[in-house]
N, C-alpha and C positions, 0 to 999 in steps of 0.2 A: 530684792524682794518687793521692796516699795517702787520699786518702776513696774513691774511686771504687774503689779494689781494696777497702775494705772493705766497702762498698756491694754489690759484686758477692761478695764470700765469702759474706756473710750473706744474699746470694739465694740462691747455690748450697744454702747448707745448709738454707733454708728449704724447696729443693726436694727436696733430699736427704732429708728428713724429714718432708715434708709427704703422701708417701703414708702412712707409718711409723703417722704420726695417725690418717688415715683407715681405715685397716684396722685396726680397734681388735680385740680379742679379744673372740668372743662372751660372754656374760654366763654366770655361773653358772648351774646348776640353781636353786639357792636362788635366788639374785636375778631369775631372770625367771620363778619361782612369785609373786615380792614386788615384780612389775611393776605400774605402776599402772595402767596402761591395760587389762588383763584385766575381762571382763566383768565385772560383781558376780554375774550369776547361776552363773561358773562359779568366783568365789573361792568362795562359796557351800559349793562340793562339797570344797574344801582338805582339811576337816577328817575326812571319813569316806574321803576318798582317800591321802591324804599324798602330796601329786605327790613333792615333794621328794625324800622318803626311796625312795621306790618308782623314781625315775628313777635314784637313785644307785644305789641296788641293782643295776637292771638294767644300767648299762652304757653309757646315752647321754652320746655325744661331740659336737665339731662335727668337719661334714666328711660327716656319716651323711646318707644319704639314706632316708627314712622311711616307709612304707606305716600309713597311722593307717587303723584300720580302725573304720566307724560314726562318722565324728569328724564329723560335722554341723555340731557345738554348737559344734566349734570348741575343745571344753575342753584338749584337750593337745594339738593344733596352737596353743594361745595361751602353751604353756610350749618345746614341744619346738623348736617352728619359731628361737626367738631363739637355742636353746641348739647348735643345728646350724650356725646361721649361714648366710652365704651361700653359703660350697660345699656347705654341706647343703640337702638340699630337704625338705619334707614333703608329701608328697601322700596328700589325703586318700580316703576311696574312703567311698561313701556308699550305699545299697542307693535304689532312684527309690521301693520302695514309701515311704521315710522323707525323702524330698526334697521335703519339702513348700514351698510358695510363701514362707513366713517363712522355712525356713530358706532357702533361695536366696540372697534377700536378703540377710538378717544374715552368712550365709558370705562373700558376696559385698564387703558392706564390709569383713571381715574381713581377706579375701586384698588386696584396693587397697592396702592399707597395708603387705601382709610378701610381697614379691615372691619371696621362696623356697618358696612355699605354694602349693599346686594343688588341685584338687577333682575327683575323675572319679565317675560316676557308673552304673548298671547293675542290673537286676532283682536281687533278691537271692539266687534260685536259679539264678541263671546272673554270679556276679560274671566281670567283666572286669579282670583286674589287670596293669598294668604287666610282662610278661617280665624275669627275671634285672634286678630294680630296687632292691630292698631293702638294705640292712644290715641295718636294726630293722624291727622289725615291732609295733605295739601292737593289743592285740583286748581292750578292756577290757569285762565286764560282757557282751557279746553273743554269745561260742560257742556257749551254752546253745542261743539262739535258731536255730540251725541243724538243731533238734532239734526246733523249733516250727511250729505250723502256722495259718494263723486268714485267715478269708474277710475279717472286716473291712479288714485291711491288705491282701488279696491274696497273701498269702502262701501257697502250695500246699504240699505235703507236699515234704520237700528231703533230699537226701542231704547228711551231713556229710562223707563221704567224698572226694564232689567238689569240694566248698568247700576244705577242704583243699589238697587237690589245686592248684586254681587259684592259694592264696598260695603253698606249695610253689614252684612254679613261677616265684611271682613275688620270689621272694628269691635275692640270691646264694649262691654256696654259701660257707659258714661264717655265715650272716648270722644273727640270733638274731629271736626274735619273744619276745612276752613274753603271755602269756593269763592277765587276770582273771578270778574269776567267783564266782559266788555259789553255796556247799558245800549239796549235796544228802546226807542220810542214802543210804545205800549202798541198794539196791533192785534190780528187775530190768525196770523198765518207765520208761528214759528219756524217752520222747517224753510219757508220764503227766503224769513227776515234774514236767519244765517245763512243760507244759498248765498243772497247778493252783499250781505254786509258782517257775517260772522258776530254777528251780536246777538245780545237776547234779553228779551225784557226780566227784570229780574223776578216781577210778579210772580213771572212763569218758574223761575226758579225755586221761589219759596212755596207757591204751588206742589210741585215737583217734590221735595225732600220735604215736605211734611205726609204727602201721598205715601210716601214711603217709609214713615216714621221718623222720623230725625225733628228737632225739635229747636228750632230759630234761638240761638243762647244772644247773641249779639250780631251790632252790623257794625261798619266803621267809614266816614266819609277821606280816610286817610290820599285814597288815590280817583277822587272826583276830579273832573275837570268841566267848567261850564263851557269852556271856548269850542268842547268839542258838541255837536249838534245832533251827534248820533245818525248823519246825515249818508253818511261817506265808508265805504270799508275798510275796517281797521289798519290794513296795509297800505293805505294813502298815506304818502307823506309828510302829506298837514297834520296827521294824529299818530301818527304809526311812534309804538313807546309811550306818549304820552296818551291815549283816549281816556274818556269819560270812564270809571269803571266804580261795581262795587266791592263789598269786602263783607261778606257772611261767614258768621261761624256758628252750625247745627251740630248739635249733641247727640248721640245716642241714648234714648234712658236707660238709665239701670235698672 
């Protein structure tokens, strides 16, 4: 009889315990940058990006629900998505001129494996985003491009304004977003400067997302670089991974 109650305690507590296990605690920033299953071609980008440093900066938690913007590749949907965990989601939003049949695919086995992950997709002058969905918001490298135009992709002439607008809308209120981008010399002909060098001054940026309500919470010098002269377009050699870039994160108010 006395085996049998201890037989049943140590069930009870293995049941008592055994969700406790399973709901393990999502993984650091650091450790799911030093995940091993991450692409190589997107460990690759580690070094002139610093996921790590740059996600602590900003502010992700688990629990966020995520609007990755341009994340195709996949590259921080492959860090953010472990770090949010399961209450967190990450949906990615991808422009269909840049959807091309590989990415599909590779996104595709991507998401199989991280069921917190999503994909939606829509022209890129007319993005469709999630309504009041966000906490975070990432737009890494491609604001500028809002700015851009080119028949090849089908890209027509686009309002930044309205782009805005659409993430605006699609963030909660207090939610943050975080904008990369590659530093243009100050000028007076934005849509130029990106034509020939894909840069943008960031004045123009914070111009931009205050136009539209969003409200400058912080900046960071984390991915400066002076060697670059802002001279040359991002895809030169000599800076390509590595450019000059800044680091803004605008708030929604509440």
């Amino acid at each position: 009889m006395r085996h049998l109650k201890i037989v049943a305690a140590a069930l009870a507590l293995s049941i008592a315990t055994g969700p406790l296990i399973a709901a393990a605690a999502p993984p650091s920033i650091a450790a799911a940058v030093a995940a091993q299953d991450r692409s190589p071609d997107n460990v690759k980008l580690d070094a002139g990006r610093k996921p790590a440093q740059v996600l602590q900066f900003l502010g992700l938690k688990p629990g966020m629900h995520v609007l990755d913007l341009f994340g195709g590749n996949a590259y921080w949907a492959e860090i953010m998505a472990p770090v949010v965990g399961p209450k967190g989601h990450d949906t990615v939003w991808e422009p269909t001129q840049f959807y091309s049949d590989k990415t599909k695919q590779s996104f595709g086995a991507f998401a199989a494996k991280h069921p917190n992950v999503s994909i939606i997709t829509s022209p890129f002058e007319a993005p469709d985003l999630p309504k009041n969905y966000a906490d975070f918001v990432m737009l890494n490298d491609n604001y500028h491009d809002t700015y851009w135009q080119n028949d090849k992709y089908k890209i027509p002439k686009m309002d930044p304004n309205a782009f805005l607008k659409a993430v605006y809308q699609s963030m909660k209120p207090g939610a943050v977003i975080a904008v990369i981008d590659h530093i243009a010399n100050p000028n007076d002909d934005t849509r130029a400067t990106v034509e020939k060098f894909h840069r943008i001054d960031p004045n123009v940026v914070k111009a931009d997302f205050k136009r539209a309500g969003f409200v400058l919470v912080k900046s960071s010098n984390l991915l400066r670089n002076p060697a670059d002269k802002h001279d040359v377009i991002v895809f030169d050699p000599k800076v390509r991974g590595h450019t000059d870039r800044f680091i803004f994160e605008f708030r929604k108010p509440r």
